[in-house]
N, C-alpha and C positions, 0 to 999 in steps of 0.2 A: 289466600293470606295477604297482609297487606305486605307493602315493599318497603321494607323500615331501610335509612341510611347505612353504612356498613363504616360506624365511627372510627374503626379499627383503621380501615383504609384511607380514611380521610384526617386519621390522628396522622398516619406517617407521610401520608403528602405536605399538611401542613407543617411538619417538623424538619420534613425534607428541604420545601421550599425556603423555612426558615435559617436552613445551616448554609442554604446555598448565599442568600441575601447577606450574614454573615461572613462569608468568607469572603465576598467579593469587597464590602464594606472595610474589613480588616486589612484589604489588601494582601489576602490568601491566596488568591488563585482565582480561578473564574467560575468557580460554583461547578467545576464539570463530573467529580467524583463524591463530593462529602455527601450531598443532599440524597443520591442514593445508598450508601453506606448509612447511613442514620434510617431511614425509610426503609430500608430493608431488616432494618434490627425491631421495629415496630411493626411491619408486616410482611414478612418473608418474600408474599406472595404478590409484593405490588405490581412489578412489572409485569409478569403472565394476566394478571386484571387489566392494567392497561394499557398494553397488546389488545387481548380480545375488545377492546372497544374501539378498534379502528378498523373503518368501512373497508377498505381497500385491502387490511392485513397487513403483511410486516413481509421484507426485502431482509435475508441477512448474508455480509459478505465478506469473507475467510479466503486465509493464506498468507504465505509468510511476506512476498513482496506484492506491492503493488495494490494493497484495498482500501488506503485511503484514500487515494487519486480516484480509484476504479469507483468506489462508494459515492466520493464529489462528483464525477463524471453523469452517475445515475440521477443524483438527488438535484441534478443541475438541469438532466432533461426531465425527470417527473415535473419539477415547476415548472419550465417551459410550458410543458402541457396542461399547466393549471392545477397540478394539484400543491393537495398542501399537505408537507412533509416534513416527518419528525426525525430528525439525524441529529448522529451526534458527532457532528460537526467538527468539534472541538478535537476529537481523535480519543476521549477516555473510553477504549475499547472492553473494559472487564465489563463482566456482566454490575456491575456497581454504575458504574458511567451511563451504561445504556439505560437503567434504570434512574438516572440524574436525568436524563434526556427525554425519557417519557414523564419525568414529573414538571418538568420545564414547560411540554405542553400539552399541560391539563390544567383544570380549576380547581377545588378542593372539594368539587362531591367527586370526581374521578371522573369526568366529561374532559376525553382528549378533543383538542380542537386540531386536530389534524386529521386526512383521506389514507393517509400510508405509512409503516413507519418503516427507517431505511438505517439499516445499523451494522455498523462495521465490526467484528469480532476480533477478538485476541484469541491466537490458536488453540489455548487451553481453555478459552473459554467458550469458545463455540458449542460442544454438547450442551454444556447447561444455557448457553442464548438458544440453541434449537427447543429445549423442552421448555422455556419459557416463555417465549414466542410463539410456537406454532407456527413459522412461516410460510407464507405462500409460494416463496423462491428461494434457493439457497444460490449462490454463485459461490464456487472453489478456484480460487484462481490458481496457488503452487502449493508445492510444500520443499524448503531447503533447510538444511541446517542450520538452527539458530536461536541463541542460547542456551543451547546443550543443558544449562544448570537450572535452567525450569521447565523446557518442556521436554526433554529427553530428546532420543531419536525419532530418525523423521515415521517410521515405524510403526511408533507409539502411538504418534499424533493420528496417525491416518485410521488405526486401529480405533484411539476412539472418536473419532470422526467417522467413520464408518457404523459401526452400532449406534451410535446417534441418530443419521442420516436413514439409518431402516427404521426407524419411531415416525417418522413423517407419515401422515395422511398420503393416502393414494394420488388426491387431487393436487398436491403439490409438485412444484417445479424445482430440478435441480441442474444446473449450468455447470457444465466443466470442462479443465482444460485438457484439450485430446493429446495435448504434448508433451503432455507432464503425467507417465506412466504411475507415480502414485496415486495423483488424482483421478486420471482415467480409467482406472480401478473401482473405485469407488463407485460406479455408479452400476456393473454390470449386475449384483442382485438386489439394486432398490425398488422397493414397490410403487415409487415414484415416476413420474413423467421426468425422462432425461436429455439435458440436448448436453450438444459438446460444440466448444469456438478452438480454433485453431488458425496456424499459419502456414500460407501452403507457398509463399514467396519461398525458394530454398536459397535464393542469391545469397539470404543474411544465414546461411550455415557455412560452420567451419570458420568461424571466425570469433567465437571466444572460450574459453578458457573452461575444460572439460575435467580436470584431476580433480575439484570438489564436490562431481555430479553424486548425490545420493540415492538415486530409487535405478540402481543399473543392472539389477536381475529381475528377470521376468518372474511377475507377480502368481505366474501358476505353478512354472516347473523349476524355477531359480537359476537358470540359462540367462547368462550374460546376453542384454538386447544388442541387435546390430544397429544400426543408425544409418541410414540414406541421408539422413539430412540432420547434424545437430548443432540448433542456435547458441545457445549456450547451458554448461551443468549437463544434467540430465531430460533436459529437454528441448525435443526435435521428433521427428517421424523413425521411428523406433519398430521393431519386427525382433521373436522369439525363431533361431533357427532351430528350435528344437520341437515344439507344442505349438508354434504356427501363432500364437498370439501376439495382435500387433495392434499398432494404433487406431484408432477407428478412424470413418471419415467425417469431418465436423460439418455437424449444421449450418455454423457459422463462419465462415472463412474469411481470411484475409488475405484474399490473391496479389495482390501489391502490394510492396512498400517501397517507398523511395522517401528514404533521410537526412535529411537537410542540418548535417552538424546541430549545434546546441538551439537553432532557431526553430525547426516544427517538421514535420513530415507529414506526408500524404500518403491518405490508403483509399484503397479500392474494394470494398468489404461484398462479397456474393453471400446466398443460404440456398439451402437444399429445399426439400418439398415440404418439409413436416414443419418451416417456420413463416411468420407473417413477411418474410421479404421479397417482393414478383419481382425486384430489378434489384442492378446494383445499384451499390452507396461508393459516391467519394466523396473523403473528406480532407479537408485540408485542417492537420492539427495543428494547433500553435505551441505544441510541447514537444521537445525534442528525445532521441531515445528509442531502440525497437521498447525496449519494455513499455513504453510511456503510450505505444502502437498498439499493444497488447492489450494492457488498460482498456484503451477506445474499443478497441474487438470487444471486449469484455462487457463494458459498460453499452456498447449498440445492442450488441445483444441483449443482455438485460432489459434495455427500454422495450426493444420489440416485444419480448416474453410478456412485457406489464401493458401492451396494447398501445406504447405511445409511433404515433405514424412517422414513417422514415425521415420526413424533409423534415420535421420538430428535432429529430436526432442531429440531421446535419449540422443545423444550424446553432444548437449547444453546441456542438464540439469544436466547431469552428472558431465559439467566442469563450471558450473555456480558460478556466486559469486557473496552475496546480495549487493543491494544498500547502500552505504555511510550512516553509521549511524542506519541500520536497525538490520541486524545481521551483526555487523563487530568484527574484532581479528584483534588487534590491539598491537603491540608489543611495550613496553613502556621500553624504555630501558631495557631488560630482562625481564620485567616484563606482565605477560601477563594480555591486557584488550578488557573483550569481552564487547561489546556495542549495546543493543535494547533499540528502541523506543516503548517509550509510549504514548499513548495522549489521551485514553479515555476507560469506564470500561473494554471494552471488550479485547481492547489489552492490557491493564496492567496486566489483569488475568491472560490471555496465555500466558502472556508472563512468570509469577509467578509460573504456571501452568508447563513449560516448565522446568524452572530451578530447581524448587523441586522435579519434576519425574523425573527429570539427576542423583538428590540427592539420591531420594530414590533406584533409580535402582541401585546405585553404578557405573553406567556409567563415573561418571567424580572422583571421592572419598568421602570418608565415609559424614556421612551427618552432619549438626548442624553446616558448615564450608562455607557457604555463606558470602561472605566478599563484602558488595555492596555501590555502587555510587547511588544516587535517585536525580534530580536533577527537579527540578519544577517551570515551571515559569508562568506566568499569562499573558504574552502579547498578544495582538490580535490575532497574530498568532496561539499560541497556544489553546485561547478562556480563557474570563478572569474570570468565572466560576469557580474555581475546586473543587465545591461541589462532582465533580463525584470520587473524590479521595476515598471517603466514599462507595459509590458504587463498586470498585473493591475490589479483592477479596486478599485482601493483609494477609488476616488471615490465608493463606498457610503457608507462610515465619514463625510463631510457629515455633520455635525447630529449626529452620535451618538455623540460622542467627549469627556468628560471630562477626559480626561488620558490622553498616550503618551508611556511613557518607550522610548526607541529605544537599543540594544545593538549591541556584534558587530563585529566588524572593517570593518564598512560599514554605521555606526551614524550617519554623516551623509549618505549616500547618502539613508537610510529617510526620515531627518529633511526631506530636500529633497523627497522624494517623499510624505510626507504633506501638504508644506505643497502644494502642487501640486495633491494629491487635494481640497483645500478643509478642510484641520483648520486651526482658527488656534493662529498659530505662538508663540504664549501658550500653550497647550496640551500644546508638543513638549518633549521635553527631551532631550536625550544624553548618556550615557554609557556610553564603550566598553568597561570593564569588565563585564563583565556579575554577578559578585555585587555589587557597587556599586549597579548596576543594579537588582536585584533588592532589595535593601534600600531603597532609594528609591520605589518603585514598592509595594512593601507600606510604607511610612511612611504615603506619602498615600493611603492606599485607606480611604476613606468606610465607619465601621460599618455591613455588611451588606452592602457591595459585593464585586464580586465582577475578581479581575485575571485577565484573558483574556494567558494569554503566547504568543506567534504567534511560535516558533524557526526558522529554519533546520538544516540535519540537522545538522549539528556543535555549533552552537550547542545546539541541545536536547541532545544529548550534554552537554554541558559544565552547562549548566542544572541536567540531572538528577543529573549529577556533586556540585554544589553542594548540590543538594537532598537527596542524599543524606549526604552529607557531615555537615549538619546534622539528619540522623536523621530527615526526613519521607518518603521513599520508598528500597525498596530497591535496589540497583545494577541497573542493564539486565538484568544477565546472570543474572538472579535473579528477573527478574522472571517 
C-alpha cells in the first residue's frame, strides 16, 4: 500500500509550531508549553510519533531535586560527542513541554532533525513521558517531599513510578540512586538492565539535617533503616536490622569529594565491572554543592550508559555552567548576585548548608556577612503549602546573616521563619514586591559583598524576568 502523509499529524505540528511563533511574537513567553498543548489537542499522539523517529531514542530524567542541572549536564556531554539533541532546555517539564520541544525540532511532515531526545520530567508526569517515549534510559535521581498538594506522598509517586518503569522493554536502561532507599527500590523486579550511582566519600555524612528524611522504613519489612553513613534527609548507606535489606553497591561511584565553598568541587568518580569505565575519572567541577556532585555522578554516568568515552565527559564538566536560576552569577551592575533555587526542605537546607560552610571555611570571607534575597511564593507552580518552610533547616543561617530582605507572596511567612531560625529581627525586612525587593537589597550590599537570592520556582521566574528586563541576563528561554 502506498505511504499517504498522515495530515492528522502534520495539522498539529503545524498548529503547534504556529501558537509557539505567536506567543513569542506577543510577547507570551518563549513558545516552551502552548505549541504542545494546542498539538496535542489535534493529535494526542504527537509526541510518542516523534519519539519514535529518533535514531538514537529518547534519555528521560526524573526526581524531585537536581534533574535539571543533571539533564544540562547530559545534553551538554551528548553534543560534545556530536550528537544532535533534542531537550527541553527551557525546563517545561509536563508531558505538554516535552511535546513543545519535539515539535521545535522537527519539520512539518514529522521528520525530527535530531540523533537523541533528552527530557527532563515532572514527577507526575513521568509515567505518562515513559509510555510516550519508550526510552532507551531512564535516570531517577531522588524522591523528597514536595508539593504535597499535587503530587501526594513520596509513596505515591514511587508507586507510580514503579508500575511505569515495569512497562519498559527488556533492552532498556534504568540508572538509580543507591542512596536514596525509595529509588533503589525500584529497580529490584524490573525487567530492565539496572545500574545504580552512588557516594561512598562518608566524610560529607552527618552533617545535614535528618528530621524531613521520608523513605525511613525499610521497603520490605517496615523496620526503621540504620544508617552508617547519612548525607543528608534520607539518604546515605542505609541497612534493615531486621530482613537484612540494605543498600546495594553502585556501579557508579563517587569515592572523593572535596568542596570548595560556593566556587566548584572535585570528584574522583570509579565503576564496577558491568559498566564502560576501565579507570578512574577526576573531575574538577565549576559548580559548588555535594548535591551539585551528585548531579556530575549522575550525569557521568548517563554519558557512559549512551557510549560517550570518558575524556569527552571530563571535559563538559569541567566547562559546564548551571541551569538559569539554579546556581547562577549574575552581575548586577557591578554588583555581584549569586542565585539558587529553592522549593522544598531538602533543597533549602543544602542549599543553607552550602553557603555557611563557604562561610565557615573562609572560602568566600569572614563569616556573620551573608547579605540574602529569600523570595516565596505560593503559586501552583511552586505548590501552595509552604508549611515545609518549617521543615528546612534554616537554623544554620545563626550568626551568619547580615541582612535579609524577604519577598514573594509569602514574604511574612519567611520573615517569621527566619526570626524563629535565630536571625535578629533587626536584620529581616519585607517586601512583597519583589523588584522593590530587589532594589533594596542591592542598595544596602556592602562594597564587595556579595547578595545570595534564595527564589522559589516562580518567584525566580519573575526575578529573572526583572533581571532581564533590566538587561543583566537573557530570558529563560534563551538561555
Amino acid at each position: 500500500m502506498p505511504n499517504f502523509p498522515d495530515f492528522r499529524l502534520i495539522a498539529a505540528i503545524g498548529a503547534g509550531k504556529a501558537a509557539g511563533l505567536a506567543s513569542r511574537a506577543l510577547g507570551r513567553g518563549g513558545g516552551t508549553t502552548l505549541p504542545g498543548v494546542v498539538a496535542r489537542r489535534i493529535a494526542p499522539d504527537t509526541l510518542r510519533r516523534l519519539s519514535a523517529g529518533l535514531p538514537d531514542g529518547v534519555a528521560v530524567i526524573g526526581g524531585t531535586n537536581g534533574k535539571t542541572t543533571t539533564t544540562r549536564m547530559i545534553a551538554a556531554i551528548l553534543q560534545g560527542d556530536g550528537r544532535r539533541v533534542l531537550h527541553n532546555r527551557a525546563g517545561a517539564n509536563l508531558v505538554s513541554g516535552l511535546t513543545a520541544t519535539a515539535l521545535a525540532g522537527s519539520s512539518l511532515n514529522g521528520q525530527v532533525h535530531a540523533d537523541i531526545g533528552l527530557f527532563e520530567t515532572d514527577e507526575a508526569a513521568l509515567p505518562q513521558a515513559l509510555f510516550e517515549t519508550r526510552p532507551r534510559l531512564v535516570v531517577l535521581h531522588n524522591l523528597f517531599r514536595d508539593q504535597l498538594d499535587r503530587y501526594g506522598e513520596v509513596d505515591t509517586i514511587a508507586s507510580a513510578w514503579r508500575a511505569a518503569l515495569e512497562q519498559l522493554p527488556a533492552n532498556a536502561m534504568v540508572l538509580l540512586n543507591a542512596d536514596d532507599p525509595a529509588v533503589a527500590a525500584l529497580g529490584e523486579t524490573l525487567p530492565t538492565r539496572v545500574f545504580y550511582y552512588g557516594l561512598e566519600d562518608t566524610r560529607h555524612a552527618g552533617e545535614g539535617a535528618t528530621h524531613f528524611a521520608d523513605s525511613q522504613f525499610c521497603r520490605r519489612c517496615g523496620t526503621p533503616y540504620v544508617y552508617s553513613a547519612r548525607f543528608y534527609a534520607h539518604v546515605g548507606h542505609y541497612a534493615c536490622p531486621n530482613c537484612g535489606q540494605r543498600r546495594l553497591a553502585p556501579d557508579f561511584r563517587l569515592e572523593r569529594l572535596e568542596l570548595d565553598g560556593t566556587s566548584g568541587s572535585r570528584l574522583l568518580l570509579s565503576a564496577g565491572p558491568r559498566t564502560p569505565l576501565p579507570t578512574a575519572l577526576e573531575i574538577s567541577l565549576p559548580l559548588p554543592g555535594l548535591y551539585n556532585a551528585l548531579n556530575a555522578l549522575a550525569a557521568a554516568a548517563a554519558g557512559l550508559l549512551l557510549g560517550v568515552a570518558p575524556a569527552h565527559i571530563r571535559t563538559t564538566l569541567e566547562q559546564f555552567s548551571a541551569a538559569f536560576g539554579r546556581i547562577e552569577r549574575i552581575d548586577a551592575e557591578g554588583r555581584p548576585l549569586f542565585m539558587a533555587l529553592i522549593k522544598n526542605p531538602v533543597g533549602a537546607s543544602e542549599t543553607v548548608r552550602m553557603l555557611v560552610g563557604a562561610q565557615e571555611s573562609g572560602s568566600t570571607s569572614p563569616s556573620s556577612i551573608l547579605h540574602m534575597l529569600v523570595a516565596i511564593n505560593d503559586k501552583y507552580a511552586d505548590g501552595t503549602d509552604v508549611s515545609w518552610l518549617w521543615d528546612a533547616d534554616f537554623e544554620r543561617l545563626a550568626g551568619h546573616v547580615a541582612s535579609a530582605m524577604v519577598s514573594g507572596t509569602r514574604a511574612g511567612d519567611m520573615a517569621v521563619r527566619l526570626k524563629y531560625a535565630g536571625i535578629d529581627p533587626a536584620q529581616i525586612r519585607s517586601e512583597p514586591d519583589l523588584p522593590r525587593a530587589l532594589d533594596a537589597a542591592l542598595a544596602q550590599l556592602p562594597p564587595g559583598a556579595t547578595l545570595y537570592a534564595l527564589p522559589t520556582y516562580t518567584a525566580m521566574l519573575e526575578l529573572r524576568a526583572e533581571l532581564a528586563r533590566r538587561g543583566w541576563v537573557k530570558p529563560f528561554w534563551e538561555d
